[in-house]
C-alpha positions in Angstrom: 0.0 0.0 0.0 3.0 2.5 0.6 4.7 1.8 -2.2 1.6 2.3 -4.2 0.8 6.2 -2.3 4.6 6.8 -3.2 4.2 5.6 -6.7 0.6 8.2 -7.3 2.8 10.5 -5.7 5.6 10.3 -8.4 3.0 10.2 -11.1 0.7 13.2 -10.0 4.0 15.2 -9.9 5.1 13.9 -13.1 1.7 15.2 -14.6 1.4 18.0 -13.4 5.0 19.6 -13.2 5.2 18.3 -16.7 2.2 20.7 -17.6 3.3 23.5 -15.9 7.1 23.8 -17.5 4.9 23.4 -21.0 2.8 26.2 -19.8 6.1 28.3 -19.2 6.0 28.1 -23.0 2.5 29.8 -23.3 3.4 32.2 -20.3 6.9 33.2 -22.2 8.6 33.3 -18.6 9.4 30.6 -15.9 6.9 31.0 -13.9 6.7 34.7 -13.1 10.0 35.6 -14.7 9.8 36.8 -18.5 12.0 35.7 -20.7 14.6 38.5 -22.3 13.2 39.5 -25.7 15.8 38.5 -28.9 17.5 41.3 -30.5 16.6 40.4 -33.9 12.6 40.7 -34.2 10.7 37.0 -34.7 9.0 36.2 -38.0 7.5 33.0 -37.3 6.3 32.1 -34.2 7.0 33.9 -31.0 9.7 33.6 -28.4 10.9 30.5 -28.0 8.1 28.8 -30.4 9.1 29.1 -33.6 8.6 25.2 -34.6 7.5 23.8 -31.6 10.0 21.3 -31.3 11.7 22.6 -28.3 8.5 22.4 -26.3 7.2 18.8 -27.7 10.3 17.7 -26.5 10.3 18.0 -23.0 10.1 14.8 -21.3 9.4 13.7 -17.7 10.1 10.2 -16.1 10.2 8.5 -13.2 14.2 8.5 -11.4 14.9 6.7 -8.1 14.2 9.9 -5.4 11.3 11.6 -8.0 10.8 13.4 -11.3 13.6 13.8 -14.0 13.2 15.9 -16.8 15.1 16.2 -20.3 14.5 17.3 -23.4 16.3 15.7 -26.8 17.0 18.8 -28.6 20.6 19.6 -28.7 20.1 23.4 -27.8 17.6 23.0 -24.9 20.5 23.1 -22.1 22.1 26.1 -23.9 18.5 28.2 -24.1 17.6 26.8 -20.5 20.9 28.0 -19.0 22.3 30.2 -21.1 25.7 30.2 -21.9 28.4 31.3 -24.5 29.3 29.6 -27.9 31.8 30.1 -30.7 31.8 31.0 -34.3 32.5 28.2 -36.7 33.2 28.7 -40.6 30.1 26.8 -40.5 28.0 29.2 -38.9 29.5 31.9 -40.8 28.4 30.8 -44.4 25.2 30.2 -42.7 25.2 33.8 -41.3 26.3 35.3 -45.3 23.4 32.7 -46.7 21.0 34.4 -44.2 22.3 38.3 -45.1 22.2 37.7 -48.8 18.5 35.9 -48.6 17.1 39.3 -47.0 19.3 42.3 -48.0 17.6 42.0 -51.3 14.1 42.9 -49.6 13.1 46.2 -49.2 10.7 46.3 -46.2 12.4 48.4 -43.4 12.1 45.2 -40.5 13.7 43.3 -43.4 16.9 45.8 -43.6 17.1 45.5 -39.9 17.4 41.7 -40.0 19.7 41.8 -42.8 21.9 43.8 -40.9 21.8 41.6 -37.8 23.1 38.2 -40.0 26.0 40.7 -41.3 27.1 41.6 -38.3 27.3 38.1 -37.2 28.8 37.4 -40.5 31.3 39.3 -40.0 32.6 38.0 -36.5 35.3 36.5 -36.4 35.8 32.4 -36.5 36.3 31.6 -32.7 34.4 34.8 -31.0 32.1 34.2 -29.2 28.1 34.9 -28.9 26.2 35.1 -25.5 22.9 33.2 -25.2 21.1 34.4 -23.1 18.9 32.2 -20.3 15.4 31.2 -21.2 15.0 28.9 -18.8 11.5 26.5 -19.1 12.4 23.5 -16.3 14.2 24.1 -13.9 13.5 24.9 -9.7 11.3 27.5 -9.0 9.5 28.4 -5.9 6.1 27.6 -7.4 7.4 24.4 -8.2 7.5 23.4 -4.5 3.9 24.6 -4.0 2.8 22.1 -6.4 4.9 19.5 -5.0 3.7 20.5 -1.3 0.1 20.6 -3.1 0.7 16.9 -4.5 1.8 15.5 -1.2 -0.5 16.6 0.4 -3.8 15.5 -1.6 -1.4 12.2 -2.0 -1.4 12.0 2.0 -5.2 12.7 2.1 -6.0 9.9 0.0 -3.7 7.3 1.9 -5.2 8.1 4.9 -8.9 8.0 3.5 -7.9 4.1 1.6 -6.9 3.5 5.5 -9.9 4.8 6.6 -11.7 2.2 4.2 -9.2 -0.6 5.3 -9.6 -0.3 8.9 -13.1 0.9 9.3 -15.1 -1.7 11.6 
């Protein structure tokens, strides 16, 4: 029977702590803190959404002492910590790809974008480029209201399934 209230436990958590990192997606913060705005204006999507993919990927599942949560795209530690990275040749062709694709436009947001991937483009190979933290899982204050939350209506259903057991 304990092992049972420890395993609801784990999977009410799992539930809804799952939900409410996606809903940091929706929200645009962690919790209560926004995420910085990009400098470079977003055409599709919004902050942080542009495909999706980063938010469908979030996983949760069951460790040894709780809830573990991962997500399988390659830049989800980097946005949810932030952190620095350096210019490859690779990145730079992709940067000049990106310039010449919209200098030709002539809408003003367009000239302001194009001018973004040149700058870029023209950093050097090994400088480095700040990314800045958009954190989506993580520990939060709120988080351990909704684990006290869980616990607790956990507890309160043990001791009503004792109730039931022992009840003459």
């Amino acid at each position: 029977m304990a092992n049972q209230f420890y395993k609801n436990i784990v999977s009410d958590l799992r539930v809804e702590l799952l939900d409410e990192f996606d809903q940091n997606f929706t929200r645009k913060a962690f919790f209560d803190s926004a995420w910085p705005e990009v400098k470079m204006p977003v055409k599709r999507g919004t902050l942080m959404m542009r495909s999706g993919a980063l938010r469908r990927s979030v996983r949760a599942r069951n460790i040894p002492n709780g809830v573990g949560f991962s997500s399988s795209m390659p830049y989800a530690k980097l946005q949810n910590e932030g952190g620095k990275i350096k210019i490859t040749a690779k990145m730079k062709s992709f940067f000049w790809a990106m310039y010449y694709k919209t200098s030709g436009k002539k809408s003003k947001s367009l000239g302001a974008e194009s001018n973004h991937w040149k700058a870029l483009a023209l950093k050097k190979v090994g400088s480095v480029l700040t990314i800045r933290q958009r954190q989506f899982i993580g520990h939060h204050p709120q988080v351990d209201i909704i684990v006290k939350r869980v616990v607790d209506n956990g507890f309160q259903e043990f001791n009503n399934e004792l109730k039931k057991t022992f009840k003459p």
